[in-house]
C-alpha positions, 0 to 999 in steps of 0.5 A: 101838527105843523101848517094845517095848525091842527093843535093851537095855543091861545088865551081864552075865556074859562068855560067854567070861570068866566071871570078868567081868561086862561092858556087853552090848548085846542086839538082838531079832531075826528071822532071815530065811533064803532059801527060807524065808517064816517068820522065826525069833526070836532074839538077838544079843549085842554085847560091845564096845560103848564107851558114851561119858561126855562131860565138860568140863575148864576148861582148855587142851587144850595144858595138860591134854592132856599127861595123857591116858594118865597119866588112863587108867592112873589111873582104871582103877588108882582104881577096881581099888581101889575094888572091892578094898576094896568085896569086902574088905566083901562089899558089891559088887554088881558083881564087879571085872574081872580085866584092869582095862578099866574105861576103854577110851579117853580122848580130849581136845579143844581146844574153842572152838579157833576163838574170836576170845577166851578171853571169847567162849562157844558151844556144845559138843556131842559127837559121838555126842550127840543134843538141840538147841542152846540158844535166843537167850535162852539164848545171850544169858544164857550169853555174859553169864555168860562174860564174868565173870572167875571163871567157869571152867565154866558149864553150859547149860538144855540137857541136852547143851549146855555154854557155857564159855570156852576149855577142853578136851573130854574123853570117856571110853569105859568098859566099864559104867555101873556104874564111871561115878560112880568114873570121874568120881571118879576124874577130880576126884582125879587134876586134884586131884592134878595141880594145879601152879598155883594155879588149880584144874581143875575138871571137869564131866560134864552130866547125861544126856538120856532119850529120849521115849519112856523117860520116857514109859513110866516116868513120870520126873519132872523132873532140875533138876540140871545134873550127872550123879551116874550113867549110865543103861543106856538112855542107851547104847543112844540113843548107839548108836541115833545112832551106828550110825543104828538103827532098828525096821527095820534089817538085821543081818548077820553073818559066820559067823566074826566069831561068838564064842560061841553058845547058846540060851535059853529063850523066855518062855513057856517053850515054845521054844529061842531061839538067841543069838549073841555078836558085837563091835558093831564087826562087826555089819553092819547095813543099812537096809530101804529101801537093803538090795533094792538093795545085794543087786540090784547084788552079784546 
């Protein structure tokens, strides 16, 4: 991890659907094999990854979660259009998928469930999200705010902390961030079209947290915005990074028949044959260094 950029994010060209170009998640590595002291460079490559995009809609769960599918089916429809009438331009950079899996899943909900009132603000954090909570004057500042009739979606200093009255949690898996500014799109029209009351559903996305280390290494300047207007490939891999609990010195392992294609590569130099391996993330097996001696003492 971090500067060395040993884990990667990137849309590529499907090894098997050539016709599709899909989120690939890239891991350097060294195979270690038994009897053998030297390691061999090489890469595995990870389909399957479902990146999360985290959004808070503004009303009961019990009100929109009933449109979970009918959201699923609507956005991977919004944006199959988008492209059909980008590529009618030739102004594409990114070629549409021919099975319109733009959008894996879509999961709603409840949040604030336990709050004694709707009046009463905390903070929401997803799952799969790092950062820290928001100081007691922050906290003071959002719970005040909360408290004012018209204010339906308030978001916090923090980057991934939203502070909000009773609403509904939505998270978005997609395939590549490239769809992402049609996924949220996407979402503004279908709650827009939804709509049967007279109050409107509003839907939030914050905006991404950059590691450390990244914004070091590119000299980012300061984002004062509170919402996203992209997703970034390197906010990928810090999900996975949390998600998975990797780390510089963590251990892969993976069975000979979970292997889905196989090649190689040239090195940078030019001088060697790298070999590369593709494999669904769900089936990667990785260890830590410290436990892996052992794991592998109790199955001897």
């Amino acid at each position: 991890m971090g500067e060395g950029n040993v884990i990667v994010f990137s849309t590529e060209q499907h090894p098997k659907k050539r016709e599709n170009q899909v989120g690939m998640l890239t891991i350097h590595v060294h195979q270690h094999k038994d009897g053998e002291r030297a390691s061999t460079p090489m890469m595995v490559k990870c389909s399957k990854v479902e990146p999360v995009l985290t959004g808070i809609i503004s009303k009961d769960c019990a009100l929109v979660g009933k449109h979970k599918e009918a959201l699923h089916k609507h956005i991977n429809a919004y944006i199959s259009k988008q492209y059909k009438g980008a590529w009618s331009k030739s102004d594409s950079t990114v070629s549409p998928l021919s099975d319109c899996l733009y959008v894996l899943g879509v999961h709603m909900t409840p949040d604030e469930a336990d709050a004694k009132d709707s009046a009463e603000a905390k903070s929401v954090f997803s799952a799969w999200e790092g950062g820290v909570g928001m100081s007691q004057a922050q906290t003071s500042t959002a719970q005040r705010a909360a408290k004012k009739p018209k204010t339906a979606v308030l978001i916090g200093a923090a980057a991934t902390a939203h502070t909000r009255t009773r609403g509904t949690v939505l998270e978005i898996k997609f395939c590549r961030v490239d769809d992402v500014p049609m996924i949220m799109q996407a979402c503004r029209v279908f709650f827009r079209q939804a709509e049967s009351s007279g109050s409107r559903t509003e839907v939030v996305f914050a905006r991404g947290e950059l590691p450390m280390w990244w914004k070091l290494l590119h000299d980012i300047p300061f984002n004062f915005k509170n919402t996203r207007d992209t997703f970034e490939n390197v906010e990928v891999v810090e999900q996975i990074r949390t998600r998975r609990s990797l780390h510089f010195f963590s251990f892969f392992m993976v069975q000979p028949a979970d292997i889905t294609f196989s090649t190689r590569v040239k090195s940078a130099d030019g001088n060697t044959w790298i070999p590369v391996i593709y494999v669904d993330l769900p089936k990667l097996v990785i260890f830590d260094r410290h436990t892996l001696p052992a794991m592998l003492c109790q199955s001897a």
